[in-house]
Each structure stands twice: as C-alpha cells, then as structure tokens.
C-alpha positions as CSV (number, residue, x, y, z in Angstrom):
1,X,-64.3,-92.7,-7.5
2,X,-63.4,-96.3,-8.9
3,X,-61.5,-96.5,-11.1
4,X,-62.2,-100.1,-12.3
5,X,-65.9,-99.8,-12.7
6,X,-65.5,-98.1,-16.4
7,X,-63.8,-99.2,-19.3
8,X,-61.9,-95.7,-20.5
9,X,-62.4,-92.1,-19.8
10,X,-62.7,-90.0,-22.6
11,X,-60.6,-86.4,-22.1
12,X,-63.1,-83.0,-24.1
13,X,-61.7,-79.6,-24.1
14,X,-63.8,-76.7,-23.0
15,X,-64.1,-75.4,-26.3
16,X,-65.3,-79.1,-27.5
17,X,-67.8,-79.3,-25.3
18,X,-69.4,-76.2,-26.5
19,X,-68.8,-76.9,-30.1
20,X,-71.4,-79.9,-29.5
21,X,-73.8,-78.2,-27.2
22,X,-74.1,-75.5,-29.5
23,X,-74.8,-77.6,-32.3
24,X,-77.3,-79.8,-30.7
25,X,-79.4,-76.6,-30.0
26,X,-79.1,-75.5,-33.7
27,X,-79.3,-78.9,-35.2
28,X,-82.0,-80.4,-32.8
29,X,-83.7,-78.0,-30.6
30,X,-82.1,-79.6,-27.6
31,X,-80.6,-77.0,-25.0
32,X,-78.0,-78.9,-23.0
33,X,-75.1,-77.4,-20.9
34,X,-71.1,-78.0,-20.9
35,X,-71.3,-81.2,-19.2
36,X,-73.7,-82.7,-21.8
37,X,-71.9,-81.3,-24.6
38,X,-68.7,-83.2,-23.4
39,X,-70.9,-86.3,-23.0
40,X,-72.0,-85.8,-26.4
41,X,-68.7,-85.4,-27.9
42,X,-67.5,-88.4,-26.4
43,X,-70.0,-90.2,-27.6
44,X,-69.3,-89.0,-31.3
45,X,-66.1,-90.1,-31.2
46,X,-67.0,-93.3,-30.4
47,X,-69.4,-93.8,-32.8
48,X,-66.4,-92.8,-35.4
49,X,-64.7,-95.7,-34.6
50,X,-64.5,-98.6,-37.1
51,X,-65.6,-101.6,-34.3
52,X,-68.8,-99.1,-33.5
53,X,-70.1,-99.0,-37.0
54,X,-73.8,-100.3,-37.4
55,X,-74.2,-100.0,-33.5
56,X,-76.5,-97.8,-31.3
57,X,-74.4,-95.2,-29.2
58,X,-76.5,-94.1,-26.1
59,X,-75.4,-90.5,-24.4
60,X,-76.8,-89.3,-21.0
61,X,-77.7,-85.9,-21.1
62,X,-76.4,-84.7,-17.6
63,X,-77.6,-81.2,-17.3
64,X,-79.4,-78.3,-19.1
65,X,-78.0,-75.5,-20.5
66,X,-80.8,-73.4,-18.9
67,X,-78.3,-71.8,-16.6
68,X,-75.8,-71.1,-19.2
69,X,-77.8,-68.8,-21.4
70,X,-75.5,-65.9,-20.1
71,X,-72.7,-67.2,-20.4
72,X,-70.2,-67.7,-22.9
73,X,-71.5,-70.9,-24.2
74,X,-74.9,-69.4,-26.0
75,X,-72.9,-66.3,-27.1
C-alpha cells in the first residue's frame, strides 16, 4: 500500500465499528457490516471537527452486513 496517496488514517476499535453499524440499521434502515461501520465512524469523527463544520462528509459503504446476521454484530 502507499503510504503517501492519503492524508491520515483514522484507527476504530472493533466494538466502534459495531456501535455505528448497529445504529445505522436502527436509525436508517441501512444493513452495513464491520468494515462500513468503521468507515462510518471515521467519518463522524471528522465531521466533529471544528474546520469540517458546514461541509459535506462523504463515506463509502464497503460491504454489507448480510453475512454478519449471525454473528456477534446483529446480536
């Protein structure tokens, strides 16, 4: 991977990820797996930040979280 194509790399926890993915399910019907929850918390934080204020904050969805009804994600 290169490292000098991206601006900053954003480290979620497990449990962080999940926090977000479950609540974009309950919140707005969207089913999206571990990966897209991290994606999505990122993305929260940076809309959090003062210079961010006002702006649009687009999030790619990376996966589904089709395959992780049985897990301990949906539980």
């Amino acid at each position: 991977m290169d490292l000098n194509i991206y601006d900053e790399k954003i480290e979620v926890e497990t449990e962080q990820a999940y926090k977000a993915a479950r609540t974009a399910a309950k919140t707005d019907g969207i089913l999206i797996g571990t990966s897209s929850g991290a994606a999505l918390y990122a993305a929260e934080q940076l809309a959090l930040r003062s210079e961010n204020q006002g702006k649009n904050i687009v999030v790619v969805f990376p996966d589904t979280g089709l395959r992780y009804l049985s897990t301990s994600l949906f539980e």
